[in-house]
C-alpha positions, 0 to 999 in steps of 0.5 A: 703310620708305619704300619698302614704303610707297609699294610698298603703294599702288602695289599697291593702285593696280593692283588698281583698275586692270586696264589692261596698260599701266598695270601695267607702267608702274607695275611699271617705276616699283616697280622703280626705286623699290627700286634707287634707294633701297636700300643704297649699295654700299661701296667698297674704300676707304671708309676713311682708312688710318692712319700714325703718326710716331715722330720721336724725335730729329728732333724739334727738327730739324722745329721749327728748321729747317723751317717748315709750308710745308715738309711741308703734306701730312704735317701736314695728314694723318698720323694718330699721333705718338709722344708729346705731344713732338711735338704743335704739329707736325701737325694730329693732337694724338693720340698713340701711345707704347710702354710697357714693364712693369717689374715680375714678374709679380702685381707690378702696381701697383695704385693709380691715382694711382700705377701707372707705364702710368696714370702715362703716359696722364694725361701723354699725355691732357695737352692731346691725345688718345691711341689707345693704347699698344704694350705689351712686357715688353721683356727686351731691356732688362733688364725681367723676360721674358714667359711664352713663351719664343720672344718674351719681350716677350708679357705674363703672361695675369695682366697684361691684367685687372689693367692694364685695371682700374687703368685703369679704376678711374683714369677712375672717380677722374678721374684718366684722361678715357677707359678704352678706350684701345687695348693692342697687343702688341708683338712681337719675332718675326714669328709664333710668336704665332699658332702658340703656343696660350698666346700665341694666348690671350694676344693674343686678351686684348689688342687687337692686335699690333705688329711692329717692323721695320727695317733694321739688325742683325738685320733685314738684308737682308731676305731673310736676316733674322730677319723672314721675309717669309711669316711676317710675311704669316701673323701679319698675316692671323691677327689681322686675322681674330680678335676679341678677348675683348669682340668688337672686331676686332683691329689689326695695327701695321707699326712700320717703321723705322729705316731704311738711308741713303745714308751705309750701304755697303749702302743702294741706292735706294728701300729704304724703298719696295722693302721694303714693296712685297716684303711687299705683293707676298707678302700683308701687307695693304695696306688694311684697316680694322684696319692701321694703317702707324707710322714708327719714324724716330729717327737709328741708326747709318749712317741718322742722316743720312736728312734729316727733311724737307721732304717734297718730298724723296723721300729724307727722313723726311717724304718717306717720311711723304707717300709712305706715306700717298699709297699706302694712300689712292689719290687723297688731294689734298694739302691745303696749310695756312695756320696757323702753329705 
């Protein structure tokens, strides 16, 4: 408006004054007026990419031994933690768990004061935040399976509006503070998700999917694995390009980890770093807005002696965390802290 406003007078200027050279002059400063004080042109980058940090059993390992001076960078920056469990430990008080269902389907609990994944969040909401909960109906474990029978851990069509309600009907008795919290999909195959119709549905109710990759069993090696590189590329780029149901984009969480140490036969050298540089390099979105990076890291098998940290150890947990966080924001300094836990 400012602009159009000034360009009217100036117009009006002209009129009244027939001179050639005082209509280019004025023309040449028009001109620079609507460069200079139109829209900013947006960087690639414009925005912080996310990392969460599943610490699990290294918890107390980070609270015995190693002080803020030892992981300033990672404390100052990571973004998730896994539960209130590890808060006091970084700067972020918000949390990021997972959550199984444990009932059949129409089964749902539907009292607020009683309801197992309100249950969680209230817990969660105690002296922090959350973003939201990877969501599974984790056969894997016992639980009773979801309605695709290739990836047994997508929930019953049934399960979105009857969760999202109790939720709801929690923040409306004060039982909860906030009633968007963030519900992902956890998934256990890389993209029958996105080529099953029913399952399309599914997700599109929800508001993102988890993929949970890692180096052991079933995951190894990663060019014979269960998790097909190109596959994990495919179901990356289809939700990254979707919305959901209320219109809001929808999210896609690389849940990397455990990961291989120097104690497994078949580790080699920067095997957390060469495995995601595999799936940047076939496709899987490095930055986006909608990607968020989260580090499984609990002790397994051969890799429970990966140290936790500090982070100036490339090869330990924390080492990992500052590495991951550096690459998707180029030119992040480190911002070394003072406070104490």
């Amino acid at each position: 408006m400012l602009v159009e406003s000034y360009a009217t007078l100036i117009l009006f200027i002209m009129k009244r004054n027939t001179s050639g050279f005082f209509t280019a002059l004025i023309s040449i400063i028009l001109a620079f007026m609507v460069v200079g004080c139109g829209p900013k042109q947006k960087t690639e980058n414009n925005f912080k990419m996310r990392v969460g940090l599943r610490l699990a059993g290294y918890r107390e390992d980070v609270r015995k031994n190693l002080s803020l001076s030892d992981y300033p960078f990672c404390y100052q920056n990571l973004d998730y933690l896994y539960d209130r469990g590890a808060r006091g430990l970084f700067k972020t008080i918000t949390t990021y768990p997972e959550f199984y269902i444990s009932w059949e389907e129409g089964e749902t609990d539907t009292n607020p004061k009683t309801n197992p994944l309100v249950q969680l969040l209230a817990n969660e909401e105690a002296k922090g935040e959350i973003y939201g909960v990877n969501i599974a109906r984790e056969a894997m474990l016992g639980h009773p399976a979801g309605p695709i029978s290739e990836d047994r851990r997508i929930l019953y069509e049934s399960d979105v509006p009857v969760l999202r309600k109790v939720i709801a009907d929690a923040y409306e008795q004060g039982i909860l503070k906030r009633k968007d919290y963030k519900l992902i999909q956890m998934l256990e195959e890389d993209n029958i998700f996105c080529n099953n119709e029913r399952a399309k549905n599914i997700v599109k109710m929800l508001d993102g999917v988890a993929l949970e990759v890692h180096h052991f069993n079933v995951h190894w090696p990663l060019d014979k694995g269960k998790i097909k590189i190109k596959d994990v590329v495919e179901g990356a780029n289809w939700t990254l390009n979707q919305v959901n149901e209320n219109g809001d984009s929808l999210e896609y969480v690389f849940y990397y980890g455990p990961f291989k140490g120097k104690d497994c036969e078949d580790y080699y050298p920067n095997v957390f770093q060469d495995w995601l540089y595999q799936f940047w390099a076939a496709g899987l979105p490095k930055i986006h807005p909608h990607m968020i990076y989260h580090i499984n890291a609990f002790p397994h098998a051969c890799g429970s002696s990966i140290p936790v940290g500090p982070e100036s150890d490339p090869n330990s947990i924390l080492g990992y965390t500052k590495w991951l966080i550096q690459e998707l924001n180029p030119g992040m300094e480190q911002n070394n802290t003072k406070q104490e836990r």
